[in-house]
C-alpha positions in Angstrom: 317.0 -205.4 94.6 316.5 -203.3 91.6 312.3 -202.5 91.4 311.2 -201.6 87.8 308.6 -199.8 87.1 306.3 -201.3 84.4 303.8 -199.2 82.4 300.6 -201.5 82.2 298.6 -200.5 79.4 294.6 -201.6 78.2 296.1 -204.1 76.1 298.0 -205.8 77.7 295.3 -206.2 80.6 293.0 -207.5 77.9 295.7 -210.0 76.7 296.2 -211.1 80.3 292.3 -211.0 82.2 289.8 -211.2 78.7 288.9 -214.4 78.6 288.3 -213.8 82.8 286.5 -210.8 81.5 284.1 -212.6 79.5 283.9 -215.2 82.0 282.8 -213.3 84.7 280.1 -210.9 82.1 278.9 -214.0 81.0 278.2 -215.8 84.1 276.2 -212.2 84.7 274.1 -212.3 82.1 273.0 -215.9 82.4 272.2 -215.2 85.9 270.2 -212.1 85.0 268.0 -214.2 82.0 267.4 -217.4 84.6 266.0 -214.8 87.3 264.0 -213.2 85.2 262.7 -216.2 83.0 259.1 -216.5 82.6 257.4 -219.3 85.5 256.0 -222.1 84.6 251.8 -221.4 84.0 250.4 -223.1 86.9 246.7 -223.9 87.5 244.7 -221.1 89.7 243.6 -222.0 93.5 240.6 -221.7 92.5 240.2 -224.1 89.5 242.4 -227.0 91.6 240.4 -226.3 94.5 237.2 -227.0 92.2 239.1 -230.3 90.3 239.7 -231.6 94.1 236.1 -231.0 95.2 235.1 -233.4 92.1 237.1 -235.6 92.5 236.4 -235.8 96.5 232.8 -236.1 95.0 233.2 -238.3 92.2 235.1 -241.1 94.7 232.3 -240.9 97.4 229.6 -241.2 94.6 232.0 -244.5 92.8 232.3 -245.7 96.7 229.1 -245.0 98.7 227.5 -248.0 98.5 225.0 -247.2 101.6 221.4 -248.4 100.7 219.6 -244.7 101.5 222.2 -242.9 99.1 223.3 -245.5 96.4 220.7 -244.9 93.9 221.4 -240.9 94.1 224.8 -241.4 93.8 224.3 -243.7 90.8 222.3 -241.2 89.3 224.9 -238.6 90.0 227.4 -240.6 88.1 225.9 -240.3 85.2 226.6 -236.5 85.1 229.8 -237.0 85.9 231.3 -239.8 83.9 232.2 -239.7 80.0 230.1 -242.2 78.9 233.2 -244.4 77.4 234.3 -244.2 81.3 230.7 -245.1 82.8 230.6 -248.3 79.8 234.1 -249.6 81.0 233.3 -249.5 84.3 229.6 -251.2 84.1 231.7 -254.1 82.0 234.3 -254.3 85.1 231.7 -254.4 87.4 231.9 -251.6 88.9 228.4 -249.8 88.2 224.9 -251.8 87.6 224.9 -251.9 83.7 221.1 -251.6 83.8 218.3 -249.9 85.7 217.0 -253.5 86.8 220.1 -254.1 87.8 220.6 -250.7 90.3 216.9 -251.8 91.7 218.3 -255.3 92.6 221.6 -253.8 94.5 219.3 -251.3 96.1 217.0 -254.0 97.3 219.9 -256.5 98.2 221.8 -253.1 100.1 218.5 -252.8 102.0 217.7 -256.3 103.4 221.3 -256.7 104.6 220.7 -252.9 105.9 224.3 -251.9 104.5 226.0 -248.9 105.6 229.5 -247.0 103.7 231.6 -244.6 105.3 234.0 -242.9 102.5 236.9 -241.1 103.9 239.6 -239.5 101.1 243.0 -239.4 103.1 244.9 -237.6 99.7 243.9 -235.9 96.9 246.6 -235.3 94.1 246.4 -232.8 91.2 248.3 -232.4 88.3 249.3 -230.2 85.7 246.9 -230.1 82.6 248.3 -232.0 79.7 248.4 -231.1 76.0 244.6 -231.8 75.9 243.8 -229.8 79.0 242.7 -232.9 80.6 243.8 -232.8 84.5 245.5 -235.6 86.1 244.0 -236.3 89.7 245.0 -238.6 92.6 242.6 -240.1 95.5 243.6 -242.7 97.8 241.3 -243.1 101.0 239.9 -245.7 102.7 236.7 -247.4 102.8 234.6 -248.8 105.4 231.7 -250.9 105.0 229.3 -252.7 107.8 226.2 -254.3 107.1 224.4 -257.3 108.3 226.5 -259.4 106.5 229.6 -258.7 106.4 232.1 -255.9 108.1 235.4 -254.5 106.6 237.0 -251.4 105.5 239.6 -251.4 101.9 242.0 -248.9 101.1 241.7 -247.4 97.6 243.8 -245.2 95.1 242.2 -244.5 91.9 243.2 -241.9 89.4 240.9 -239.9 87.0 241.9 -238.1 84.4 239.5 -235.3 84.1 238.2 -232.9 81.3 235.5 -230.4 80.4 232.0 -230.9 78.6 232.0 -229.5 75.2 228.6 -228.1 75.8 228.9 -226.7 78.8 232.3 -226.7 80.0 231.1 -228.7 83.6 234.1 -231.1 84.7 233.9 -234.8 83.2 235.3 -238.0 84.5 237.5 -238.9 80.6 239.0 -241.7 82.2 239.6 -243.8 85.5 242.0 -246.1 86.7 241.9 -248.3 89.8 245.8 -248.1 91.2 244.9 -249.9 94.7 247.9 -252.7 95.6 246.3 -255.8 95.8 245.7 -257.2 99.9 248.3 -259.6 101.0 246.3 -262.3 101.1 245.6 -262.2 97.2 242.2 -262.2 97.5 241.1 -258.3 96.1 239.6 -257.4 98.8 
């Protein structure tokens, strides 16, 4: 058989492979800007590491219902809840809604001789959101023995958490009790 030789010029390699040309530059571009893309601003260690510790401290202080630490922790709550979040949760039931009423839990806590044991299993942090207030997680479980009764309750609440205006110390701006209801229906 007869071979022909064919002159293959630029143009007719662009008519034949361009679209393959641009293709393939590109797929190599796109590659290059998604690589070298900005990341996504994430939270330092050391300021998630600081939103874990309050929350850890806020859920003992919420949960502790011992009789030789509850009134400390009360007081301690007052610190560390907005008061919107500290009302709402006086009206649930929650926190004593007055002094009186703290004195009478103490005293009550005391002749029954009630003990808590707080253990946080799971602590959760978010991403601030367009307010800078930082989503947080805590699910544990706790255990309570007194006189009168004995019994441990799981628990998964979730805070959202901002900063004082005057001083910039981490707030409690809002609270939510996400525990599943028991089985049995009861609450508890």
């Amino acid at each position: 058989m007869y071979w022909r030789v064919q002159k293959v010029g630029p143009e007719q390699l662009v008519k034949q492979y361009g679209v393959h040309l641009l293709l393939g530059v590109s797929v190599i571009l796109n590659l290059g800007l998604w690589l070298s893309r900005p990341s996504k601003p994430a939270m330092p260690n050391e300021v998630k590491q600081d939103v874990e510790k309050f929350a850890r401290l806020v859920t003992i202080n919420l949960l502790d219902t011992s009789y030789i630490t509850c009134q400390a922790n009360m007081n301690n709550l007052r610190d560390e809840l907005a008061p919107s979040v500290a009302q709402n949760l006086a009206q649930a039931g929650v926190l004593p809604r007055t002094p009186d009423d703290l004195k009478a839990l103490v005293m009550d806590m005391s002749d029954r001789k009630q003990i808590c044991a707080v253990r946080i299993d799971d602590v959760k942090t978010g991403e601030p959101d367009a307010n800078g207030c930082i989503p947080v997680q805590v699910s544990g479980v706790c255990a309570i023995h007194s006189a009168a009764e004995t019994g441990e309750r799981n628990f998964v609440f979730r805070y959202l958490l901002g900063s004082k205006k005057d001083n910039g110390a981490l707030v409690v701006a809002n609270w939510a009790d996400l525990t599943p209801a028991a089985p049995g229906g009861d609450g508890q």
